[in-house]
C-alpha positions in Angstrom: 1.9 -6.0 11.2 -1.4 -4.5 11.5 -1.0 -3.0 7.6 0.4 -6.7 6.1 -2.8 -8.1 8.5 -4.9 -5.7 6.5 -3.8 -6.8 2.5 -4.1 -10.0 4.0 -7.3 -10.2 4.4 -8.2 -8.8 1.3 -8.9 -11.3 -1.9 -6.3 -12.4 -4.0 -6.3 -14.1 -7.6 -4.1 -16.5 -7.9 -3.2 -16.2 -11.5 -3.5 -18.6 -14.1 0.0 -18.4 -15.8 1.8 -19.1 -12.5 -0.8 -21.8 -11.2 -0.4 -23.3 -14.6 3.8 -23.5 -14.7 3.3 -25.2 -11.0 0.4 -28.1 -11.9 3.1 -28.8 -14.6 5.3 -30.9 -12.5 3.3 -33.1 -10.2 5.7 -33.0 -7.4 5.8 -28.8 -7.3 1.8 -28.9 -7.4 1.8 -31.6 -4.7 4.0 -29.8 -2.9 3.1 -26.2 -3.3 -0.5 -27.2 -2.0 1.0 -28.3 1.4 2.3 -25.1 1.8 0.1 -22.3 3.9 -2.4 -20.0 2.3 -0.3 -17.6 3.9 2.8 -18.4 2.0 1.2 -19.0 -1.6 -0.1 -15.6 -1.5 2.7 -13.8 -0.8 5.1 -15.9 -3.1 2.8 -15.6 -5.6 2.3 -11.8 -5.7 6.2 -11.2 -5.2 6.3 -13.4 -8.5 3.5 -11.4 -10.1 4.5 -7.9 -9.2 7.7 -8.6 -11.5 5.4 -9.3 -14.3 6.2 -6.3 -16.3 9.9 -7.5 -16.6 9.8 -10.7 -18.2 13.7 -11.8 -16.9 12.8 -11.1 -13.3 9.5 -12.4 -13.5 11.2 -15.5 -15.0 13.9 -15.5 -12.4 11.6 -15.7 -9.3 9.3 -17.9 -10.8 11.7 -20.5 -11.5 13.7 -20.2 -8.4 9.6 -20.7 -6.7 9.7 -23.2 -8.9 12.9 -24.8 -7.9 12.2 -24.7 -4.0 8.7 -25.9 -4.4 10.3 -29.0 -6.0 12.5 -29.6 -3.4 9.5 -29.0 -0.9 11.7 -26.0 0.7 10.2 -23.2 2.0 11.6 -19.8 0.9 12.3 -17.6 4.0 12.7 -13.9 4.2 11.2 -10.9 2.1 13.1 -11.3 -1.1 12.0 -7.3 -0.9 8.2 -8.2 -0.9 7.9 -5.8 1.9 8.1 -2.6 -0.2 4.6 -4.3 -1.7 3.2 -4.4 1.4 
C-alpha cells in the first residue's frame, strides 16, 4: 500500500490522445469526470503503458471507453499492479 500511496502522490499527465477520444462523446466525458481522481489516474496509465502496442492500447482504451459510457466502474487490476 505504502509503495502505490507513494506513485500516487506523485504528478501525473493526463495525456491528450486519451483525454481527447473521451471529450468525444459527451456522455463518456460527463461521466468519466464523476469518476475519482483516484480512478482516472490509474485507468489512464494502465491505458497508456500499452501505448507501444497499438492493438492493446486500442483494446483497453475502447473497453475504458465502453464502461465509461455505461457510467460503470471497472474493478480489479486488469494487471496494473505489475506498474505499480
Amino acid at each position: 500500500m505504502d509503495k502505490i500511496r507513494n506513485v500516487l502522490s506523485e504528478p501525473f499527465v493526463f495525456p491528450d490522445n486519451i483525454l481527447n477520444k473521451l471529450q468525444a462523446d459527451p456522455t463518456v466525458w460527463n461521466n468519466y469526470q464523476q469518476f475519482s481522481d483516484t480512478y482516472k489516474r490509474i485507468r489512464i496509465a494502465y491505458i497508456q503503458a500499452a501505448e507501444i502496442r497499438p492493438e492493446e492500447f486500442e483494446k483497453r482504451l475502447n473497453n475504458f471507453i465502453n464502461k465509461t459510457k455505461e457510467n460503470k466502474i471497472i474493478t480489479g487490476f486488469g494487471g496494473i499492479d505489475k506498474y505499480y
